[in-house]
Legacy VTK file of the C-alpha trace (Angstrom):
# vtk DataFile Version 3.0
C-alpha trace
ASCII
DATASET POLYDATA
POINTS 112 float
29.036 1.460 -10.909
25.481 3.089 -11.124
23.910 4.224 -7.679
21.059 1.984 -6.435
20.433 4.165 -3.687
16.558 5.802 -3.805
17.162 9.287 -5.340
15.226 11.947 -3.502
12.063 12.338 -5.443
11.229 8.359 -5.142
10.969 7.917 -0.804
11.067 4.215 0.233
9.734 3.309 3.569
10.029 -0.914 5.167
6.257 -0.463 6.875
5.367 -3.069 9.695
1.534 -4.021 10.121
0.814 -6.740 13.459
-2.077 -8.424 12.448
-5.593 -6.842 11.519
-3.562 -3.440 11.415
-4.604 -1.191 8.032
-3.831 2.570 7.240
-6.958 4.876 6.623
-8.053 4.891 2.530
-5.099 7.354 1.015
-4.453 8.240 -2.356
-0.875 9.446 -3.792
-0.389 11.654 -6.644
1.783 10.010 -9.021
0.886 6.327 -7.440
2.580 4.027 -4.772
4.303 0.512 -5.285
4.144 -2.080 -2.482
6.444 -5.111 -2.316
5.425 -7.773 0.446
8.660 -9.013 2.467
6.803 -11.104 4.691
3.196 -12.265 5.888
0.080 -11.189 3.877
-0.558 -7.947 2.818
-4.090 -6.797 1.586
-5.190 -4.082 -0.196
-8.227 -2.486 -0.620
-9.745 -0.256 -3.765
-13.251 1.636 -3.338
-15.216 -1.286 -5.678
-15.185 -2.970 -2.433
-12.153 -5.405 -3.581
-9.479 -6.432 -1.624
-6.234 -7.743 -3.137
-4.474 -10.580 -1.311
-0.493 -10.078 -1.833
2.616 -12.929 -0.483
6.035 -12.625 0.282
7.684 -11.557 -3.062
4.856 -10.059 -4.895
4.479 -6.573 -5.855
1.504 -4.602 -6.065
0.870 -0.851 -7.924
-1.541 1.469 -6.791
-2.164 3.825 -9.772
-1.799 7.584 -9.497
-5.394 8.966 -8.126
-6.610 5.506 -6.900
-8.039 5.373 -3.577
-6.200 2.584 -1.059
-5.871 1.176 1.607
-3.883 -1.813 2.664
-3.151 -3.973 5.573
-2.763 -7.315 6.783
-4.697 -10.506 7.568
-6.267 -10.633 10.919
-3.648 -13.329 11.959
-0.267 -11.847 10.841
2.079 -10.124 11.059
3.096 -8.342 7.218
6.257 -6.270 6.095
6.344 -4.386 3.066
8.294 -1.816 1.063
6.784 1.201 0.202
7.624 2.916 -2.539
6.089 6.349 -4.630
7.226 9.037 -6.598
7.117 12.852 -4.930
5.247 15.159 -7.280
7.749 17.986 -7.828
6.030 20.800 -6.862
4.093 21.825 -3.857
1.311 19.182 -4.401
0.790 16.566 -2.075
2.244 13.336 -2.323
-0.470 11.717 -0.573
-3.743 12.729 0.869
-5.156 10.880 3.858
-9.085 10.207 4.034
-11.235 8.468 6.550
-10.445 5.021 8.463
-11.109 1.907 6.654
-14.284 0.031 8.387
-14.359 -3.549 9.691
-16.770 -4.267 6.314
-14.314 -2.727 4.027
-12.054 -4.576 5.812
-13.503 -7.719 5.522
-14.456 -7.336 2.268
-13.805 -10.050 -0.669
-10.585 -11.119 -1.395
-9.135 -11.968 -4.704
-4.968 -13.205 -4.961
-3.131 -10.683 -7.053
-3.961 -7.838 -8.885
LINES 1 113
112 0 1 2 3 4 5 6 7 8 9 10 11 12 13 14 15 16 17 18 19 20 21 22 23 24 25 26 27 28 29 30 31 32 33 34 35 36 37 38 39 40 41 42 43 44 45 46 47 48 49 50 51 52 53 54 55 56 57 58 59 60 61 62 63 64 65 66 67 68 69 70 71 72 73 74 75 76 77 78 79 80 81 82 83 84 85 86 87 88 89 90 91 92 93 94 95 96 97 98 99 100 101 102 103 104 105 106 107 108 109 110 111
């Protein structure tokens, strides 16, 4: 019977936002998969979009993309977290500055 277990190089995290909580823009090296458990998850790209995601869906962040994501103001949202380590000594992800309340609030569009 193959192993479903995460092998070492691919880190899985369950991450739990209460409502209006974001991380700060990020970007991952060899890109980062998100798959909503529960609430609403958003996530934000630098073109000022932010992508509305439900229980069930699954969103990719490409490799180099700058990110953020979050929840609505008025939930609570779980999601898996998901990304490849690089190999080497290069950083899996590099952290940037907070997301603003405009980012934050910016428009909305349902999937990706």
């Amino acid at each position: 019977m193959p192993d479903a277990r995460p092998r070492a190089h691919e880190p899985t995290n369950l991450v739990r936002f209460s409502p209006g909580a974001r991380t700060h823009w990020h970007v991952h090296a060899v890109g980062q998969t998100l798959h909503v458990v529960c609430g609403i998850a958003l996530v934000g790209t630098r073109d000022g979009t932010v992508f509305e995601a439900h229980p069930g869906e699954t969103v990719s962040c490409p490799p180099g993309e700058e990110h953020w994501h979050g929840t609505a103001p008025d939930r609570f949202m779980e999601h898996i977290a998901l990304w490849e380590a690089t190999g080497d000594d290069t950083p899996e992800t590099v952290w940037a500055e907070p997301v603003t309340d405009r980012q934050y609030g910016g428009h909305r569009s349902r999937g990706q």
